[in-house]
Every structure is written in C-alpha cells, then in structure tokens.
C-alpha positions as CSV (number, residue, x, y, z in Angstrom):
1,X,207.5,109.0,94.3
2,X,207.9,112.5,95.4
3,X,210.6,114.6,94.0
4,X,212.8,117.4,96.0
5,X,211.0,120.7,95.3
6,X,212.6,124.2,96.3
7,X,212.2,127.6,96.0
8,X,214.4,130.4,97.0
9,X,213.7,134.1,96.3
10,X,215.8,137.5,96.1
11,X,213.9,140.6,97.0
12,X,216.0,144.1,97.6
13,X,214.7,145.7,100.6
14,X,216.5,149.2,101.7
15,X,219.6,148.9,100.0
16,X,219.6,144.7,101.6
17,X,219.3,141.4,99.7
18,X,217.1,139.3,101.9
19,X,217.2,135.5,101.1
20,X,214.1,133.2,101.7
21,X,215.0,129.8,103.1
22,X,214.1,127.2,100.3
23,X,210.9,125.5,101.3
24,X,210.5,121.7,100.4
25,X,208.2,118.7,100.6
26,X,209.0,115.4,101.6
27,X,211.4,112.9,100.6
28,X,210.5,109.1,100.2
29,X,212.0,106.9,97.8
30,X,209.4,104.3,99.1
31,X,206.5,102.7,96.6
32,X,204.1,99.8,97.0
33,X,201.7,98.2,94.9
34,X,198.2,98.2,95.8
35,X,196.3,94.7,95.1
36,X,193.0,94.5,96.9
37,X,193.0,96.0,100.2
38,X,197.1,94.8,100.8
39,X,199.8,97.4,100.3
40,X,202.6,95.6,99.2
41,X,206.5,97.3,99.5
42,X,207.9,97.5,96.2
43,X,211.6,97.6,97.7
44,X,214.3,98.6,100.6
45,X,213.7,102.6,100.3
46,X,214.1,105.8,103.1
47,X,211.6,108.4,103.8
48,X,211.5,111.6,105.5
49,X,208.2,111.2,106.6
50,X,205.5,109.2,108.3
51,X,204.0,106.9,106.0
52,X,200.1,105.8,106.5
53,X,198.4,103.0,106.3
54,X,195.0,103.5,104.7
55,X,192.1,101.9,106.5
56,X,191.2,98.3,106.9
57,X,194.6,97.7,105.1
58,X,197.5,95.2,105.7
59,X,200.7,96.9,105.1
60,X,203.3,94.4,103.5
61,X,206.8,94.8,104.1
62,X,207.5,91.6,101.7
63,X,210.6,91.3,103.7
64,X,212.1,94.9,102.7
65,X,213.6,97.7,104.8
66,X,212.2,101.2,105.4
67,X,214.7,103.8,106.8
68,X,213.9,107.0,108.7
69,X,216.3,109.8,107.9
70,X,216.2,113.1,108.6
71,X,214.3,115.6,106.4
72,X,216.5,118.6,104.9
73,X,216.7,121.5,107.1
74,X,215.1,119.3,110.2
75,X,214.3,115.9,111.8
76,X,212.1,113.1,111.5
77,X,209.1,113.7,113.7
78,X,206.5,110.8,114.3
79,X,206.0,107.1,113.6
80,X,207.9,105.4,110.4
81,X,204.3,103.9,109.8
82,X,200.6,104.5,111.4
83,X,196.9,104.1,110.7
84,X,195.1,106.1,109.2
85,X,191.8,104.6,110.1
86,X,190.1,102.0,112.6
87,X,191.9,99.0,111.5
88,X,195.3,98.8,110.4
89,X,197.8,95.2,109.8
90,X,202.0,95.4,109.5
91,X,203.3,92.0,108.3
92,X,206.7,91.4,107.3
93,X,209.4,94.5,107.1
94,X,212.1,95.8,108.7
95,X,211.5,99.4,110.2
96,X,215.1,101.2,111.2
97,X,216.6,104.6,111.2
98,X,219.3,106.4,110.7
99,X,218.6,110.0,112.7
100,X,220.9,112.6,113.7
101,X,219.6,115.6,115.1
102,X,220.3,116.5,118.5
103,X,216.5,116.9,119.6
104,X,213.9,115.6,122.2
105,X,210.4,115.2,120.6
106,X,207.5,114.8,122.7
107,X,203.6,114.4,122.3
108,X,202.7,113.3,118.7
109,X,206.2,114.2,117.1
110,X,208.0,111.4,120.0
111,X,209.4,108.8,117.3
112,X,207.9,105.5,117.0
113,X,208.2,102.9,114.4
114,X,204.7,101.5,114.0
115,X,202.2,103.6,115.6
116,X,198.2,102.2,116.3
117,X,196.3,105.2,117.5
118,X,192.7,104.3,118.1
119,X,193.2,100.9,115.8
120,X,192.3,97.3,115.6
121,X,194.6,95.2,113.8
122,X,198.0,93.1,113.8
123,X,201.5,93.4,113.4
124,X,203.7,90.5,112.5
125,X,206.9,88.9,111.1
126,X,208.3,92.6,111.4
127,X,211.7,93.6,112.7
128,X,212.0,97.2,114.1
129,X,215.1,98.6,115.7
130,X,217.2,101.9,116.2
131,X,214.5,104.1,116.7
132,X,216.3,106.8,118.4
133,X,217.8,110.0,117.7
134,X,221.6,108.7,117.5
135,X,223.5,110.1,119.3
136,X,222.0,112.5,121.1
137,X,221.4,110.8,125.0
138,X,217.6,111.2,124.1
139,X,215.0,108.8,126.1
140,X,212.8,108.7,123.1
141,X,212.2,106.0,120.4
142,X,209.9,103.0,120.6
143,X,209.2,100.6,118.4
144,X,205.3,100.0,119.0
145,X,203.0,101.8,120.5
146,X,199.4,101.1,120.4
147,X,197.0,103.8,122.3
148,X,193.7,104.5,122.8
149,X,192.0,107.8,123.8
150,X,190.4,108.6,126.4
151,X,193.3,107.3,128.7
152,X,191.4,107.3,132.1
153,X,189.8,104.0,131.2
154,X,186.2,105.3,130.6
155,X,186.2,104.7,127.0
156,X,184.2,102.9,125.1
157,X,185.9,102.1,122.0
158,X,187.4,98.8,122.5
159,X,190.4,98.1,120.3
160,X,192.5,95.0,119.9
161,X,195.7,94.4,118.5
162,X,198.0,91.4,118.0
163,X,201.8,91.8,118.1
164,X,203.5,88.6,117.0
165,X,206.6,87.4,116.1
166,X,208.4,90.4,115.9
C-alpha cells in the first residue's frame, strides 16, 4: 500500500513568497496476494493509477471491485488494469469508476478498463462498466481493448485472446 506523500516549499524571492505545488505519488488502496504465478485481490479497493499485470500472470479479482478515481490535482489517465508482458489472464472482478474531470484523453492516456497491448491471454467472469469521464459529454471509455502493433496487418507477432463471460 502506497501512502499520500507531499511536499510544499517556501522560498523568498525579491521581496515574493513563491509557493511550490505539493508533488505526490499515487493512491491505491488495492493489495493482492501473490500464490504461484496468480495475483489474487485481497478486497474492494480504489486506485489512482493503472495497475499491471506481471507477465504470464492471471489476475484474480475473487469477485471484488476495483474503482478508478481521480488522482489529486488531475485525472485518471490509462487502463484500470494492463499487461505488463506477453501473456496476461483477468478472471473474476468488477472494474468501475467514479471520474470527474472535464477532459478528453487520447493515444495511450484514452481510459480503458482492461487493456491487452501486444498480449496473449484471457479475460473472464469479469464485469466492467462506467468507464467514462462522468459527466463530461466525452466519447472516450472502453471497457476492453486488445491491440497489436504494427496495425497495417504485416505483423508477425500473432496474439490471441479469449473474452468470455463478461
């Protein structure tokens, strides 16, 4: 668990106080349990951040709820969960979020709630929904997306994933 870490200076300059904006890390109250190669949820819990599947893992939800929320002083920019290697399984969690910036992400920073990028794997038994930026009228939010570079269709790199009962 990551704590809330700030730090805000005071320097006189020519007769001015200039304040530094207070600089933090991320916020998750989200844990798992590592047994083998299966990262298993500890609880329901938010995060700030994109979490990562290590490779060749199955991420296990055991039927809890992650929430997106909005970091301090910004917005939630990314997927709620991704690979971080060639194979990557999602089995059994609820993805949601509760966003309210007024902003339009696009490229790498679009929201998504399970992202595969260059990844064999599965995702299952999982429920994903309000992946959007509230109320803002933005197009952007999906809840899977599975790619794989080059997109003109002269890769090589095969990938396969299965997307089931979600």
């Amino acid at each position: 668990m990551r704590a809330m870490v700030g730090v805000c200076a005071v320097t006189l300059v020519a007769g001015f106080f200039l304040l530094l904006p207070m600089s933090a890390i991320a916020a998750t109250t989200c844990t798992w349990t590592d047994v083998g190669m299966v990262r298993k949820l500890n609880n329901d819990c938010t995060t700030d951040e994109t979490l990562g599947i290590p490779d060749g893992y199955t991420f296990d939800g055991n039927g809890f709820q992650i929430t997106a929320l909005d970091p301090a002083g910004g917005h939630f920019v990314g997927a709620v969960l991704v690979n971080e290697g060639a194979v990557a399984n999602v089995i059994d969690v609820l993805i949601t979020a509760e966003l309210t910036a007024n902003v339009c992400d696009g490229g790498a920073d679009r929201l998504r709630g399970i992202m595969f990028e260059g990844a064999s794997g599965s995702i299952a038994h999982s429920t994903i929904v309000n992946i959007n930026q509230g109320a803002s009228g933005c197009q952007e939010g999906n809840a899977i997306e599975v790619r794989n570079a080059p997109f003109d269709g002269t890769g090589t790199n095969l990938q396969t994933v299965e997307i089931a009962h979600v």
